[in-house]
C-alpha positions as a Markdown table, in Angstrom:
| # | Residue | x | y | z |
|---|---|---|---|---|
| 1 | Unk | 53.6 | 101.1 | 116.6 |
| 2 | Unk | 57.0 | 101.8 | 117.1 |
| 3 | Unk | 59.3 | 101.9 | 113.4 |
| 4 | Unk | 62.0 | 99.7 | 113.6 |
| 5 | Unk | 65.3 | 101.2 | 111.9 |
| 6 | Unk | 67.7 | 98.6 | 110.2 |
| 7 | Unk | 71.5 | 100.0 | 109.5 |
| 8 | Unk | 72.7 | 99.2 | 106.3 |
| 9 | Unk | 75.1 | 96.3 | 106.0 |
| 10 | Unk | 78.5 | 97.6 | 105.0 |
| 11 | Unk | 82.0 | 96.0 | 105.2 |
| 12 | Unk | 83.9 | 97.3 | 107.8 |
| 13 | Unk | 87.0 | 95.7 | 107.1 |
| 14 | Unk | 89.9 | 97.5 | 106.0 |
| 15 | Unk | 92.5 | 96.0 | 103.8 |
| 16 | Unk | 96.0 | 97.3 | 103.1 |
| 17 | Unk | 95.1 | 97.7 | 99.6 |
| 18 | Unk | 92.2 | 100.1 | 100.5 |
| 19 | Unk | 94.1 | 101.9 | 103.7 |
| 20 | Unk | 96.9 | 102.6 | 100.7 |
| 21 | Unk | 94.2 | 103.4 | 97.8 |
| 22 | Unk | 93.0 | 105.7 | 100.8 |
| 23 | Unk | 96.1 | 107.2 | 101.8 |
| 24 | Unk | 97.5 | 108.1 | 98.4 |
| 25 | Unk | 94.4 | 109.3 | 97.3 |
| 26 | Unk | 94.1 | 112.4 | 99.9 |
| 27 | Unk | 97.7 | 112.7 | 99.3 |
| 28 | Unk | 98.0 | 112.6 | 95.3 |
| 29 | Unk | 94.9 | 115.7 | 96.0 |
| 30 | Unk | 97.2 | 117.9 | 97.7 |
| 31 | Unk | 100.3 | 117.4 | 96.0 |
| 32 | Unk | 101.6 | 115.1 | 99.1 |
| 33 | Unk | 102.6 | 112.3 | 97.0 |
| 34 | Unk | 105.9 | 111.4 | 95.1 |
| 35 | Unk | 106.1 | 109.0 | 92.6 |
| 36 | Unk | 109.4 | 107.6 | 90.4 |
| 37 | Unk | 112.5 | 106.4 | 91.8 |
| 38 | Unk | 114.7 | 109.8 | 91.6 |
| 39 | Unk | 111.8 | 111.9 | 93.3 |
| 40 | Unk | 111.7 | 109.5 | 96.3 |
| 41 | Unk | 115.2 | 109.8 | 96.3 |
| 42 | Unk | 115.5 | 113.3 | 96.7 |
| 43 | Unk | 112.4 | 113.1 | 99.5 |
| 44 | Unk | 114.3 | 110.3 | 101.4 |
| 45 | Unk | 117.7 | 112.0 | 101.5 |
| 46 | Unk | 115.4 | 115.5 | 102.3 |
| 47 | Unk | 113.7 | 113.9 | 105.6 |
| 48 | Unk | 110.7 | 114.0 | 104.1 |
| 49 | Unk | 109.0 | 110.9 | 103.1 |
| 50 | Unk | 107.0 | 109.5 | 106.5 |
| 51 | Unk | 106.8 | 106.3 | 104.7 |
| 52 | Unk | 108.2 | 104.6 | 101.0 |
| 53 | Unk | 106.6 | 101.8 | 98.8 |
| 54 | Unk | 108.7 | 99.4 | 97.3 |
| 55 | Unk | 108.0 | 97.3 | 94.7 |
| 56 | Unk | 109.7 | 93.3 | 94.3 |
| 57 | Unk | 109.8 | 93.4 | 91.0 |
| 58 | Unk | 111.8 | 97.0 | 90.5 |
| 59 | Unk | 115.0 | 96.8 | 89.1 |
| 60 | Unk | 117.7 | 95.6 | 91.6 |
| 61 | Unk | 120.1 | 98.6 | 92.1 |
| 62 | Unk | 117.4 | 100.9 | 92.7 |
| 63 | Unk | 115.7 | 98.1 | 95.2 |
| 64 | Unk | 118.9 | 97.9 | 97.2 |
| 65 | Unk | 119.4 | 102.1 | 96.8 |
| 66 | Unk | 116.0 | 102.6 | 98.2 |
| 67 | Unk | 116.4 | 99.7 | 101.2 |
| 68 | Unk | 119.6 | 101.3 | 102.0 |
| 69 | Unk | 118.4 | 105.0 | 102.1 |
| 70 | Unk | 115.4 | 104.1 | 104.2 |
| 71 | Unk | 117.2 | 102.2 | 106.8 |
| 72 | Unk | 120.1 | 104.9 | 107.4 |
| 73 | Unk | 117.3 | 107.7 | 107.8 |
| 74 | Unk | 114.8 | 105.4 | 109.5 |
| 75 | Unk | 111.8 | 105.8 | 107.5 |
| 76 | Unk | 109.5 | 103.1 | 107.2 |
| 77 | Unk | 109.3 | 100.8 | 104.1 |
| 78 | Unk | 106.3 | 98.5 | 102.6 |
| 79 | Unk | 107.2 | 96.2 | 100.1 |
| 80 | Unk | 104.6 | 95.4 | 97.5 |
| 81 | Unk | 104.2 | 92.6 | 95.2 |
| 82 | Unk | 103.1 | 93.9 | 91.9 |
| 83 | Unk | 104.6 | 97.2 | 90.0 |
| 84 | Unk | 100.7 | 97.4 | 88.1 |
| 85 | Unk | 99.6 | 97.7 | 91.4 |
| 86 | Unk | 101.5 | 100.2 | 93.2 |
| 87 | Unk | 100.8 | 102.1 | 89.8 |
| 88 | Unk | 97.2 | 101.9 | 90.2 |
| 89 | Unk | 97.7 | 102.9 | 94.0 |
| 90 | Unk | 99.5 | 106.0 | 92.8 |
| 91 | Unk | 97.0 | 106.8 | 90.3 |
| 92 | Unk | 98.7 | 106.3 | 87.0 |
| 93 | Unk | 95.4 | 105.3 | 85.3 |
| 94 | Unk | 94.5 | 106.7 | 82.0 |
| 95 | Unk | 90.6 | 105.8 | 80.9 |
| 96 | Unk | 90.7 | 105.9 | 77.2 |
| 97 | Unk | 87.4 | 107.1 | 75.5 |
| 98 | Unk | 85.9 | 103.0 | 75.0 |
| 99 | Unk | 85.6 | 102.8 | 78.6 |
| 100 | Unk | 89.2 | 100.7 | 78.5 |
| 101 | Unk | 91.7 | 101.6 | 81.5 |
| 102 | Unk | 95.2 | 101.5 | 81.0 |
| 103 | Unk | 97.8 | 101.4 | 84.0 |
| 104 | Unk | 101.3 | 102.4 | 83.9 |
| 105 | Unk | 103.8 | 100.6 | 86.2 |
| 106 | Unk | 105.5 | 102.6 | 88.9 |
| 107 | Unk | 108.0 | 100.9 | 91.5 |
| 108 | Unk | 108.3 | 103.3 | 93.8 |
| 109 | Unk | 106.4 | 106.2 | 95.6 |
| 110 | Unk | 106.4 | 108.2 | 98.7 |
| 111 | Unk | 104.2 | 109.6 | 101.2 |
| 112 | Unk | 105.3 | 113.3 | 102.2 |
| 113 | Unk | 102.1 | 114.4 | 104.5 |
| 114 | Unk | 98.8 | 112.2 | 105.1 |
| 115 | Unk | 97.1 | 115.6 | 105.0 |
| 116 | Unk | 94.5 | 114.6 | 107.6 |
| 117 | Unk | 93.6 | 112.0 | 109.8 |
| 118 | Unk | 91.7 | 109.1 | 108.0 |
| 119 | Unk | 90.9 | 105.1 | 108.7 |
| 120 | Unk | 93.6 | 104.1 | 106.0 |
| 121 | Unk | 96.1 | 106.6 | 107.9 |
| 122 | Unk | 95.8 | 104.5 | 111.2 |
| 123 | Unk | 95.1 | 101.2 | 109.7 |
| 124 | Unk | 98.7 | 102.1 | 107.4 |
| 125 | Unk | 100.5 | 103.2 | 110.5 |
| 126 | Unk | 99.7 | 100.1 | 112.9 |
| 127 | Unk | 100.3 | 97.7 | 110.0 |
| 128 | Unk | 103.8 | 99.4 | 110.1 |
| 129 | Unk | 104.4 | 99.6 | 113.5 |
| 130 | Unk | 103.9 | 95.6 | 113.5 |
| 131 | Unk | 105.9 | 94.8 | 110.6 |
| 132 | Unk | 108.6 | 97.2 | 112.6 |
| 133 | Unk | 108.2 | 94.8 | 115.5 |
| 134 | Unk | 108.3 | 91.5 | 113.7 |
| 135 | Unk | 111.6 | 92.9 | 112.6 |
């Protein structure tokens, strides 16, 4: 009788949300990721950020600082919703003792190397390279 051997069931489907979760996470590992407004800055200006999150909600000047700096050294920029977010992205979680997680806001970040190749690399890059061609 031949055994018949079922693959498990698994979700294939990347989101932004995870390609970025994925992406920063390899990064943050190696030291490859920049977080805070003045940091980015200096990658930006630098030549060093491949590509920049942007919150909506960040304060205006630095918004329109950022948006500037990005499209005189062509770099690519994602907007995001939510500063929470983009701070749990980045990995500014602190898990108190209780179990109780606390997330610190953070309106921008950078991306200085993607380290290696992954799914959330390519899924990040093409969702760029669209939103580049919309434009």
């Amino acid at each position: 009788m031949v055994e018949e051997v079922y693959a498990p069931i698994i979700d294939t489907q990347m989101t932004l949300k995870d390609a970025l979760f994925q992406v920063c996470h390899v990064s943050r590992a190696q030291n490859k990721l920049v977080r805070g407004t003045r940091q980015t800055i200096k990658k930006i200006l630098r030549k060093e950020a491949l590509v920049v999150f942007l919150t909506e909600d960040s304060n205006k000047n630095v918004g329109e600082l950022i948006k500037a700096l990005t499209t005189k050294y062509d770099i690519p920029l994602l907007p995001l919703e939510d500063s929470t977010e983009l701070g749990k992205i980045v990995g500014f979680e602190k898990v108190k003792l209780g179990g109780e997680t606390r997330v610190a806001k953070c309106s921008v970040a950078c991306v200085v190397d993607y380290v290696r190749n992954s799914e959330g690399k390519v899924f990040l890059e093409n969702t760029l390279r669209d939103m580049q061609a919309k434009n």
